[in-house]
C-alpha positions as CSV (number, residue, x, y, z in Angstrom):
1,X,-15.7,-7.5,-100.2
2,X,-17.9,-4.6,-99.9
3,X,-21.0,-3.2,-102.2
4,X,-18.6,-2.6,-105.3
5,X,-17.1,-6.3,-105.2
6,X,-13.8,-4.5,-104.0
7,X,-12.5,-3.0,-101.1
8,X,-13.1,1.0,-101.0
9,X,-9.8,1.4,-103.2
10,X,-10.9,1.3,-106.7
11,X,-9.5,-0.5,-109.1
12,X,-7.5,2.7,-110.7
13,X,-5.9,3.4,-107.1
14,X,-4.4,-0.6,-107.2
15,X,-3.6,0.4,-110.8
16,X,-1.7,3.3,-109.8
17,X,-0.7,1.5,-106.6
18,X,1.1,-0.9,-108.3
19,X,2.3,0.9,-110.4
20,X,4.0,3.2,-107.9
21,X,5.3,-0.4,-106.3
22,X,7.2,-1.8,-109.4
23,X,8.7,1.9,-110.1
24,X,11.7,1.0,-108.1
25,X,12.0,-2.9,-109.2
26,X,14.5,-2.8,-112.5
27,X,18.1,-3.4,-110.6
28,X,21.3,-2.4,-112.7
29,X,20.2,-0.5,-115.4
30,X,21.4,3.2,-116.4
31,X,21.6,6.6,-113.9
32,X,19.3,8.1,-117.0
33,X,16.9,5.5,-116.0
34,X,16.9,5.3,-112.4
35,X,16.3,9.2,-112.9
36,X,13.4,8.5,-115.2
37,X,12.0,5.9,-112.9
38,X,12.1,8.5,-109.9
39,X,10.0,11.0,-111.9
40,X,7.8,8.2,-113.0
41,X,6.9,7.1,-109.8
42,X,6.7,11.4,-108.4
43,X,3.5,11.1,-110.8
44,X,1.9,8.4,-109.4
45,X,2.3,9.4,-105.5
46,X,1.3,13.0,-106.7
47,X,-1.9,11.8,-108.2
48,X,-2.7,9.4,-105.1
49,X,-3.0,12.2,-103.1
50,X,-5.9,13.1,-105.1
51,X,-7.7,10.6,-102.9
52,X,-10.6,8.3,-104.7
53,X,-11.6,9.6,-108.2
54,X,-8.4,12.0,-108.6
55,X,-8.6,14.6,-111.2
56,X,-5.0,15.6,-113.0
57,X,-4.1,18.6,-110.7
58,X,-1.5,21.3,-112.4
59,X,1.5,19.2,-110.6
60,X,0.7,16.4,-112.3
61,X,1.0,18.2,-115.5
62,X,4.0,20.2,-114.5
63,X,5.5,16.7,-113.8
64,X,4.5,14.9,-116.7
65,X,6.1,17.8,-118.5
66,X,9.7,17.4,-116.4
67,X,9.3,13.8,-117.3
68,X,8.5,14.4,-121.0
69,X,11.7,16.4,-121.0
70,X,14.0,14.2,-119.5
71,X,12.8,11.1,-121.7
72,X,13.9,13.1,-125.0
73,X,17.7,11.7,-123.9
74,X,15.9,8.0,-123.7
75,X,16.6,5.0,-126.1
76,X,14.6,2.5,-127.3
77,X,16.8,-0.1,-125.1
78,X,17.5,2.3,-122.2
79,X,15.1,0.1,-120.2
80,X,12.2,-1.9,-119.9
81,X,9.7,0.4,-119.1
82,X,10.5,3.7,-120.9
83,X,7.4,2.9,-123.5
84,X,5.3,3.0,-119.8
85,X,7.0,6.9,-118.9
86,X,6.3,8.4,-122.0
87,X,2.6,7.5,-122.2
88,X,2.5,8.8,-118.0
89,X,3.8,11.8,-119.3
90,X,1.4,12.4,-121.7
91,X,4.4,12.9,-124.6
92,X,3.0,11.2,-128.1
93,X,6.4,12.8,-129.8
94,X,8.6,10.0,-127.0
95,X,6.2,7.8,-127.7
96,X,6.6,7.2,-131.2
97,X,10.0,7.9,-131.0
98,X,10.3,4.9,-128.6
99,X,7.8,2.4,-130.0
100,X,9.3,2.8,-133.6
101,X,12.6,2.0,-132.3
102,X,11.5,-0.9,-131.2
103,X,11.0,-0.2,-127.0
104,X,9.1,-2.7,-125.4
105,X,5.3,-2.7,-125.0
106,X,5.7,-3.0,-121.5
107,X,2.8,-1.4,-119.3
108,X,2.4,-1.6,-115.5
109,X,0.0,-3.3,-113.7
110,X,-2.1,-2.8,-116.7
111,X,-1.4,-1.7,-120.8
112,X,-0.1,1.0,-122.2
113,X,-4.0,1.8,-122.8
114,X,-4.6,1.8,-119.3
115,X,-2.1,4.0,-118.0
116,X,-2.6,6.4,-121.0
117,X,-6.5,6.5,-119.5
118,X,-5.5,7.9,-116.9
119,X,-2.6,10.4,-117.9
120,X,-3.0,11.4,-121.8
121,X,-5.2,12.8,-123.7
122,X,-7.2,11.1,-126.4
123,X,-4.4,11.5,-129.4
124,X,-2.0,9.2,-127.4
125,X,-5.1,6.5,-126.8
126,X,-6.0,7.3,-131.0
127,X,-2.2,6.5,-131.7
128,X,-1.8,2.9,-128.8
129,X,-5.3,1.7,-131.0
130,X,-3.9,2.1,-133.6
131,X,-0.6,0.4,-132.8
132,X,-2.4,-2.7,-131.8
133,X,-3.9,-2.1,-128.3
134,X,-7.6,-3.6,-128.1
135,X,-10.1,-0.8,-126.6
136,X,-11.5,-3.6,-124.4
137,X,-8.5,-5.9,-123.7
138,X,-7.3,-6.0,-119.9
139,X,-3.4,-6.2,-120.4
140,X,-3.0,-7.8,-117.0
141,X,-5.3,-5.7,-115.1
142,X,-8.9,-6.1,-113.3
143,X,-10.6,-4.6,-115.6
144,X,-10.8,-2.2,-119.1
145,X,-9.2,1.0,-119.9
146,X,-12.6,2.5,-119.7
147,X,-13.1,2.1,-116.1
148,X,-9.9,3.6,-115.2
149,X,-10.8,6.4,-116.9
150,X,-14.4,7.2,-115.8
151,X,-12.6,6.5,-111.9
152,X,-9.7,9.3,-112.7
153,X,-12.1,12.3,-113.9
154,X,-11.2,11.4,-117.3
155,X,-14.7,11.4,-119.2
156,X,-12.5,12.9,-122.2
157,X,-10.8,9.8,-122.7
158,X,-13.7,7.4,-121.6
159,X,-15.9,9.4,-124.4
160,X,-13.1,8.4,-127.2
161,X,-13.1,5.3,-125.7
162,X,-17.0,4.4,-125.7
163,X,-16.6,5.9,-129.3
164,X,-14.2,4.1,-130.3
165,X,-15.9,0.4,-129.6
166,X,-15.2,0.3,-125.8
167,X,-18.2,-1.5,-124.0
168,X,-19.7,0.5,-121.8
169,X,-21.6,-2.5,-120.3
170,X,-18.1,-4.4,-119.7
171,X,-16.6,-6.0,-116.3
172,X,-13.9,-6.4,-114.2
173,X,-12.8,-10.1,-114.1
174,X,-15.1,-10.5,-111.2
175,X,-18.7,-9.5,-113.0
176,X,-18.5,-5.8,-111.3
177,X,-19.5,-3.7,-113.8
178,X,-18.1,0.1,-114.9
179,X,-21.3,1.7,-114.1
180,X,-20.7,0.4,-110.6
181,X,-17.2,1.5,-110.3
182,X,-18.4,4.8,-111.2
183,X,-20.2,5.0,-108.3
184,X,-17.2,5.1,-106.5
185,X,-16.7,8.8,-107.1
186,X,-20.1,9.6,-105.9
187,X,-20.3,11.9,-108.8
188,X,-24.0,11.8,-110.4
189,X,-22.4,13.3,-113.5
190,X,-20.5,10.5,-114.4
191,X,-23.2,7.9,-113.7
192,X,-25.3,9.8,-116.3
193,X,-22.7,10.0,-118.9
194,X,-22.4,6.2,-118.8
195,X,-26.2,5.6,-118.8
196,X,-26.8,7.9,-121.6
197,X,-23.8,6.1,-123.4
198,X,-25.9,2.9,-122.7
199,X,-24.9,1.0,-119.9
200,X,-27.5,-0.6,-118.0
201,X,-27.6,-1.4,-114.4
202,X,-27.5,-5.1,-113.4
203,X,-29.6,-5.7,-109.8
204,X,-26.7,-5.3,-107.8
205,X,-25.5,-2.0,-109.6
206,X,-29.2,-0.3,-108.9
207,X,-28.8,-1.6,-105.0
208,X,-25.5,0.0,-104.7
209,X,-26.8,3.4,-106.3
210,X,-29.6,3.5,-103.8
211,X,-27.4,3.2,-101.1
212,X,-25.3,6.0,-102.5
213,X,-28.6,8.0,-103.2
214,X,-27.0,8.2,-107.1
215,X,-30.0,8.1,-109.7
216,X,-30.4,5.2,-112.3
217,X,-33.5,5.4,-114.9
218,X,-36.2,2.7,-114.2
């Protein structure tokens, strides 16, 4: 383990990681699918190329938007994970198309929250809240919505998040907090947004931000 309580990957990257890793895993089902899968997992490995801390480049977008077209042809029990595709590409209209049809809640390798952290905008996080998703529930990954978003150049969503009742002082499961992932991206900004949101630095957090030379209040 190193400084962070995780290996250099963050924990978005094993989010997006895994995500890319179970694109492929749904044997039998439709060609409409398999095609919806592909562009699915085309996000993903174009957003890893970001490196650590991606921002959404323009062929993310322009993807998202190939996806959000190719989902309007999708049903409710086309597959598993078409709830998952429409919140990647960032298209509220499939979404509540989809979830009102009854499409499963399925996320991957984390919520619907999570993955709409990193790829919406804050309407689609308004509209999963208020379907039921808790701001601060983990949905089977490491950690909170929030820190995916504040490790994905997202401070737009992490904002409506913290707004919204997310705790800016929560943890992975391992005690590592989101200030410290933050640090990750080496990005002063971001450490300040999260401090002036609140958060305060536990010992380990303010030993890790002297090592990065990142500044913490006293």
């Amino acid at each position: 383990m190193s400084d962070f309580g995780l290996h250099r990957t963050t924990a978005a990257a094993f989010l997006c990681l895994g995500m890319l890793s179970n694109a492929f895993a749904q044997p039998g089902v439709s060609s409409l699918y398999e095609e919806l899968e592909r562009e699915y997992a085309d996000i993903i490995a174009v957003h890893l190329t970001g490196g650590i801390c991606p921002a959404r480049s323009p062929e993310v977008v322009e993807r998202q938007r190939i996806l959000a077209n190719a989902l309007a042809n999708a049903s409710a029990t086309g597959g598993p994970k078409v709830l998952v595709f429409a919140v990647t590409a960032n298209s509220l209209e499939n979404v509540r198309r989809l979830n009102e049809a009854g499409a499963p809640r399925l996320g991957d390798n984390g919520s619907l929250l999570h993955a709409a952290a990193v790829f919406a905008d804050p309407p689609m996080l308004e509209y999963l809240i208020g379907i039921g998703f808790g701001v601060d529930e983990l949905g089977g990954a490491g950690g909170p919505a929030l820190m995916v978003a504040v490790t994905n150049d997202r401070l737009d969503n992490a904002a409506w998040l913290l707004q919204h009742g997310a705790n800016v002082n929560s943890t992975d499961r391992w005690g590592v907090q989101v200030l410290r992932y933050a640090m990750v991206c080496r990005d002063q900004a971001v450490v300040d947004f999260l401090i002036e949101a609140g958060a305060v630095p536990d010992d380990k957090t303010r030993e890790v931000a002297e090592r990065l030379g990142l500044r913490l209040p006293r």
